[in-house]
Biotite code that builds the C-alpha atoms (Angstrom):
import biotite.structure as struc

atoms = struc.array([
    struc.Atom([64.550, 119.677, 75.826], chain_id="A", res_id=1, res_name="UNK", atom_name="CA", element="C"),
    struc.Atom([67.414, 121.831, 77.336], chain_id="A", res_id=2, res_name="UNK", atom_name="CA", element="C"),
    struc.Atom([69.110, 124.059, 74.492], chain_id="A", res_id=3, res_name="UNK", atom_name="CA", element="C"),
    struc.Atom([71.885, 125.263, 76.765], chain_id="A", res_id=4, res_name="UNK", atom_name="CA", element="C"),
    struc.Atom([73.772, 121.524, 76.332], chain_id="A", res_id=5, res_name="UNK", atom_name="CA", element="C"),
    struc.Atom([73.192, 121.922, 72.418], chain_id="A", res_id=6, res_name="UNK", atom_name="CA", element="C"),
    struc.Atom([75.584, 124.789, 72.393], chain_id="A", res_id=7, res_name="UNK", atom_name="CA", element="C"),
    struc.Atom([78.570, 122.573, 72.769], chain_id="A", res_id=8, res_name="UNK", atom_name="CA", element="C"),
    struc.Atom([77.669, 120.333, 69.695], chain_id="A", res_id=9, res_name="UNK", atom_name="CA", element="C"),
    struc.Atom([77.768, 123.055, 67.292], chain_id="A", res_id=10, res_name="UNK", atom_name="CA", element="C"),
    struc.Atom([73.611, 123.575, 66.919], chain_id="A", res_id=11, res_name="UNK", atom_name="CA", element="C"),
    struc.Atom([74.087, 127.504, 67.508], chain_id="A", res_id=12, res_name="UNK", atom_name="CA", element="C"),
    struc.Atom([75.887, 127.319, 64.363], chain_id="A", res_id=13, res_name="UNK", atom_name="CA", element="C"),
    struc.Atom([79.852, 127.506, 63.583], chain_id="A", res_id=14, res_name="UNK", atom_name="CA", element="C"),
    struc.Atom([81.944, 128.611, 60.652], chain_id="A", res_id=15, res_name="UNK", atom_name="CA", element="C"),
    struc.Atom([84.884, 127.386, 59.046], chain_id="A", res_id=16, res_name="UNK", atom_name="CA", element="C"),
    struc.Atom([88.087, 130.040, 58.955], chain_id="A", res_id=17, res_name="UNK", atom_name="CA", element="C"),
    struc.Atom([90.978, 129.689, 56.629], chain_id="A", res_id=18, res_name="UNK", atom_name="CA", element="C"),
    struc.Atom([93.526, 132.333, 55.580], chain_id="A", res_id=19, res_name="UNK", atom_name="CA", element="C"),
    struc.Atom([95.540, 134.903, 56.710], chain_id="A", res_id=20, res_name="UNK", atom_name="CA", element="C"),
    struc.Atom([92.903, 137.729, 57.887], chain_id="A", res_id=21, res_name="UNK", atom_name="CA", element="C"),
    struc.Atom([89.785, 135.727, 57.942], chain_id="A", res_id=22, res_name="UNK", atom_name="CA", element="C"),
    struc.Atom([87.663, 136.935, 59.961], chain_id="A", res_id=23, res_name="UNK", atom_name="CA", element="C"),
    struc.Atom([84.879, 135.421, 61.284], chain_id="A", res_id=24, res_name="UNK", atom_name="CA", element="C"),
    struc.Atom([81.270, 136.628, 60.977], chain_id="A", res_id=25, res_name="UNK", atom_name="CA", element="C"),
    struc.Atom([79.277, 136.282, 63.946], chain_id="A", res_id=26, res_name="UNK", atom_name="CA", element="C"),
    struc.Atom([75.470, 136.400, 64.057], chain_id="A", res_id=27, res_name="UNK", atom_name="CA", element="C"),
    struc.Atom([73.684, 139.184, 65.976], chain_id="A", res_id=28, res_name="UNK", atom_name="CA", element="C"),
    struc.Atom([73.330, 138.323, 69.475], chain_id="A", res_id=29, res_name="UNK", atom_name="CA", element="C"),
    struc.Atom([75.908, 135.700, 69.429], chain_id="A", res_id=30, res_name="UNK", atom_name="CA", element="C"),
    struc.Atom([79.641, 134.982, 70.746], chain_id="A", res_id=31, res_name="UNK", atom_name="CA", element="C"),
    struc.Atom([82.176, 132.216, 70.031], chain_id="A", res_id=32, res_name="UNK", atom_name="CA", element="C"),
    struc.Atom([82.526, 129.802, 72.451], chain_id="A", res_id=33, res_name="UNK", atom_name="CA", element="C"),
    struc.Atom([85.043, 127.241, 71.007], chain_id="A", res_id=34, res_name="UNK", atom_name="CA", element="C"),
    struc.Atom([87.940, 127.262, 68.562], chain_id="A", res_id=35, res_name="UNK", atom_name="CA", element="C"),
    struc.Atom([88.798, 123.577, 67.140], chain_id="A", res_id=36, res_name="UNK", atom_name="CA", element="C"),
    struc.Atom([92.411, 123.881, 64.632], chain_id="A", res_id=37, res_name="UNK", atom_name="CA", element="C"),
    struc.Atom([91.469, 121.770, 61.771], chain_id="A", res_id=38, res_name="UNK", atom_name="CA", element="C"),
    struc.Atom([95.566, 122.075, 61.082], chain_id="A", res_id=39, res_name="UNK", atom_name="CA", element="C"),
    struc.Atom([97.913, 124.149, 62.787], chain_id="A", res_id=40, res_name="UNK", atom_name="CA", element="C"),
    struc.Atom([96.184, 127.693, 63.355], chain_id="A", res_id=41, res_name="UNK", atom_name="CA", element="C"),
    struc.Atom([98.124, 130.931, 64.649], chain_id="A", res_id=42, res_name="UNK", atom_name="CA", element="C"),
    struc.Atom([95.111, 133.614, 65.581], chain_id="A", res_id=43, res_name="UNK", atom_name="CA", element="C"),
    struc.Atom([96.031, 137.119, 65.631], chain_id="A", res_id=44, res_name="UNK", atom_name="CA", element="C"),
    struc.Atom([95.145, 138.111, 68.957], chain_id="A", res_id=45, res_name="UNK", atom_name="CA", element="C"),
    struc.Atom([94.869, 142.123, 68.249], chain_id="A", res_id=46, res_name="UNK", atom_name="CA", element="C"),
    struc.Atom([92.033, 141.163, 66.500], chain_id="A", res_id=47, res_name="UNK", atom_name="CA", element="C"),
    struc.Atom([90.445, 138.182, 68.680], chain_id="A", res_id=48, res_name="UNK", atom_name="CA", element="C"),
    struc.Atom([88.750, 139.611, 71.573], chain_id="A", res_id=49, res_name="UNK", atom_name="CA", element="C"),
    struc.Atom([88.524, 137.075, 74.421], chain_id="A", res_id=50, res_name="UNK", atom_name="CA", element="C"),
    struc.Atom([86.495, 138.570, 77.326], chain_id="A", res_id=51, res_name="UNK", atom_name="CA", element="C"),
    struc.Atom([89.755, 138.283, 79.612], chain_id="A", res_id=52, res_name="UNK", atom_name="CA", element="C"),
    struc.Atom([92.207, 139.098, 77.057], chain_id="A", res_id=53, res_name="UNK", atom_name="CA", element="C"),
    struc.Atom([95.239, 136.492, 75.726], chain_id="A", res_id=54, res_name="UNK", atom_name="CA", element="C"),
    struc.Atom([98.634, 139.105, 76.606], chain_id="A", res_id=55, res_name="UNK", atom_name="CA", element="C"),
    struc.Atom([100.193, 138.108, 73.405], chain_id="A", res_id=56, res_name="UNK", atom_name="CA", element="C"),
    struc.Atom([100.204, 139.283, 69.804], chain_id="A", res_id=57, res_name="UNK", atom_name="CA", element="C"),
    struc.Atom([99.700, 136.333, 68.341], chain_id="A", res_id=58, res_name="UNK", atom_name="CA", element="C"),
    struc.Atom([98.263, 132.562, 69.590], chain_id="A", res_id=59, res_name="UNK", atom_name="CA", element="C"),
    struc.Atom([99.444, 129.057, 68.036], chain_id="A", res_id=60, res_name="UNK", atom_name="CA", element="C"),
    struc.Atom([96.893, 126.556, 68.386], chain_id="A", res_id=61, res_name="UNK", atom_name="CA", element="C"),
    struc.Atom([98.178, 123.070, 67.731], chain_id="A", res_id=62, res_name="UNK", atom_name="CA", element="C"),
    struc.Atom([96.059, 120.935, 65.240], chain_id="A", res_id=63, res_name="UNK", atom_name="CA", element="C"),
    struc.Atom([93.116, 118.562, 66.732], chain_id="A", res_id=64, res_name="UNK", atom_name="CA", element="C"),
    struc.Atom([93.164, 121.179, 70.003], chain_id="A", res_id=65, res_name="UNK", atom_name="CA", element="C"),
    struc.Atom([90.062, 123.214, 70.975], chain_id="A", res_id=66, res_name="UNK", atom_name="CA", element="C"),
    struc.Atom([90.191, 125.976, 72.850], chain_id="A", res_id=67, res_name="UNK", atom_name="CA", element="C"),
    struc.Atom([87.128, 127.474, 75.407], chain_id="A", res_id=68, res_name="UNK", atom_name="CA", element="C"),
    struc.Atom([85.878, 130.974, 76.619], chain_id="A", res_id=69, res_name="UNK", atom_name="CA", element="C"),
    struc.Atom([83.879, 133.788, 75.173], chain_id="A", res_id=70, res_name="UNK", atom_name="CA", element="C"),
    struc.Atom([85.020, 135.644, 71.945], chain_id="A", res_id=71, res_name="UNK", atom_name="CA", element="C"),
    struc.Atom([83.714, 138.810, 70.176], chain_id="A", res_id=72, res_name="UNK", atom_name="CA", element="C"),
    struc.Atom([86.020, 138.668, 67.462], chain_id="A", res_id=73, res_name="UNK", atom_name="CA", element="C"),
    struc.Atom([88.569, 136.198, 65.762], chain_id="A", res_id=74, res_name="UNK", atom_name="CA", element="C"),
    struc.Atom([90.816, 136.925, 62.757], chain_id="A", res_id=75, res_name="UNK", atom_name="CA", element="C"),
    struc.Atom([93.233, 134.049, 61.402], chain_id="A", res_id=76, res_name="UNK", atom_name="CA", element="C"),
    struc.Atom([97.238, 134.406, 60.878], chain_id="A", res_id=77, res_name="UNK", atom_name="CA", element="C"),
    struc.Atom([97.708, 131.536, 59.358], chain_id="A", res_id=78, res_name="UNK", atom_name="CA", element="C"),
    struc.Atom([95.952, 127.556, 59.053], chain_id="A", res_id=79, res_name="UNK", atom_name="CA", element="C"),
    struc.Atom([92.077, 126.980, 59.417], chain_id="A", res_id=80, res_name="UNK", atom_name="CA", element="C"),
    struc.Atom([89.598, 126.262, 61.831], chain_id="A", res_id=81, res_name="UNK", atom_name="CA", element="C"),
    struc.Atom([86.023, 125.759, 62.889], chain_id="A", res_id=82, res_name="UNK", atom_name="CA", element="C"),
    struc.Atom([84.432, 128.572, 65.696], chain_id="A", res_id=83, res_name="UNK", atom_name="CA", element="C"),
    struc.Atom([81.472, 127.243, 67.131], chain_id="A", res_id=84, res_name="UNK", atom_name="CA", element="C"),
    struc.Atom([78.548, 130.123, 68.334], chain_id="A", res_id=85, res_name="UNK", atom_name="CA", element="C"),
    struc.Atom([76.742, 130.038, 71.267], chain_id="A", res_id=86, res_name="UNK", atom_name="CA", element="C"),
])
């Protein structure tokens, strides 16, 4: 079986963030590839590292929305939400 198509289903692992400055914890070796807003979610983007960077200090994502790409770091200002590892 091809792992590469399990990454988008969550089997690399995920973690559920909820807070102000949560942080997540990723596993050695590991990035985040997706962030799904369980409600509305603001990230603080000083302290979520995209590889191409977002320009703003802070990012609103709207509930039920997932967004792609290739962190090294998220911290929460404000609602919760799942990261997904890959």
């Amino acid at each position: 079986m091809n792992r590469v198509d399990q990454a988008e289903f969550g089997q690399y692992g995920s973690e559920f963030l909820t807070g102000v400055g949560k942080t997540a914890t990723i596993p050695d070796g590991k990035v985040i590839v997706a962030i799904t807003a369980l409600e509305a979610t603001t990230l603080d983007a000083t302290n979520t590292i995209p590889e191409s960077g977002f320009g703003e200090p802070t990012v609103a994502i709207p509930v039920g929305t997932t967004i792609y790409g290739r962190f090294t770091a998220v911290e929460l200002d404000g609602g919760s939400c799942m990261v997904y590892f890959a």
